[in-house]
C-alpha positions in Angstrom: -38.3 26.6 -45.5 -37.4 26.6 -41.7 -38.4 28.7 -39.2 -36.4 31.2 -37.3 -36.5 32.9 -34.1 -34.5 36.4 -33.4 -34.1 37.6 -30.2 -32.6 41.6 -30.6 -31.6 43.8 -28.5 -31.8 47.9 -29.3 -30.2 50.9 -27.1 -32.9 52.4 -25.0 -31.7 55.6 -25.1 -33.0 55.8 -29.0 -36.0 57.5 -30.3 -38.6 55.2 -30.6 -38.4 56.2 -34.6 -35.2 55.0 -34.7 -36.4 51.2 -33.0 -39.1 50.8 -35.3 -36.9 52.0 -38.4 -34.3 49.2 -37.0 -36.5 46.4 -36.7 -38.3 47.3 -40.3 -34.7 47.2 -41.6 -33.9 43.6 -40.3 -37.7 42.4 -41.4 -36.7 43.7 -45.3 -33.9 41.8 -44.9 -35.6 38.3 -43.9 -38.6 40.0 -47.2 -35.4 40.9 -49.7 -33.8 36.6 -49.7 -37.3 35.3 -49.7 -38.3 34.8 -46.6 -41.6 35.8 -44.6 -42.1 37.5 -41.5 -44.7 35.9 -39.1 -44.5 38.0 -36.2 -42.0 40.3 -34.7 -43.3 40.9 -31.1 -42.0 43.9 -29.0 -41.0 43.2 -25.4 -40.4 46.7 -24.8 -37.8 47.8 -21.9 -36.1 45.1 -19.9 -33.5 45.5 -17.2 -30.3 43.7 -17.8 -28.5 40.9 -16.0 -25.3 42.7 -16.4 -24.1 46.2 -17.8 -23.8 45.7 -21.9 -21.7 48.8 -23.6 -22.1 50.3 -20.5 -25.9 50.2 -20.3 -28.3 48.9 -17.5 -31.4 48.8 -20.0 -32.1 47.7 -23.9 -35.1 47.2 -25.7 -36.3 43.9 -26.4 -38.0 42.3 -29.4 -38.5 39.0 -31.0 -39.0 38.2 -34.5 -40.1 35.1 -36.2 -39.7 34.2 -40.0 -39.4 31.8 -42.2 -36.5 31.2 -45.1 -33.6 29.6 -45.8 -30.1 29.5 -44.0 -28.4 32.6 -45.6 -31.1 34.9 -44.5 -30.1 34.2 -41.3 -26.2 34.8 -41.9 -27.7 38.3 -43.8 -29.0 39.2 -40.7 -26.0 38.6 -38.4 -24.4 41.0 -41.0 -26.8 43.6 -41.0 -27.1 43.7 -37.2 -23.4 43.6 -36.8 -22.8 46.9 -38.1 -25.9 48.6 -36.6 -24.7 50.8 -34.2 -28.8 50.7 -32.7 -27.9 46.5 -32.4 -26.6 45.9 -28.9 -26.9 41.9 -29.3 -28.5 39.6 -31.1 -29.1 35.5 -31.4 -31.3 33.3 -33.7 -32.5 30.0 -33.0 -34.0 27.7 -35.3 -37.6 26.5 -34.1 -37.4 22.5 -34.4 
């Protein structure tokens, strides 16, 4: 199994409910194919380089896991049609 890294980033202007029901969503995805969760650590509020959607400000938070290649093309799915998902990237961890 590799390991992933997924950089996210949520509207601001949510409930902070809604962020944590968004990020448990994407970690039963990676839990659903098989993979495991080792951390998902929240940056909290960052500033932006440059107005996404209109917004100056999204939530941050990075979570690493462990699984095979589709979980990650799962995830781009998943966070696609999130309307919470502003952005998103994964890296794999060498």
């Amino acid at each position: 199994m590799a390991k992933y890294e997924m950089l996210v980033m949520l509207n601001n202007e949510s409930e902070d409910a809604v962020k944590e029901a968004t990020l448990a969503k994407l970690e039963g995805v990676v839990t659903a194919k098989g993979g495991t969760v080792v951390s998902t650590d929240k940056w909290g509020t960052k500033k932006l380089a440059y107005p996404v959607n209109f917004k100056k400000e999204a939530y941050y938070a990075l979570m690493t896991f462990e699984g095979e290649g589709d979980i990650c093309a799962e995830l781009v799915r998943v966070s696609g049609i999130d309307a919470e998902v502003m952005r998103q990237t994964i890296v794999k961890i060498a």
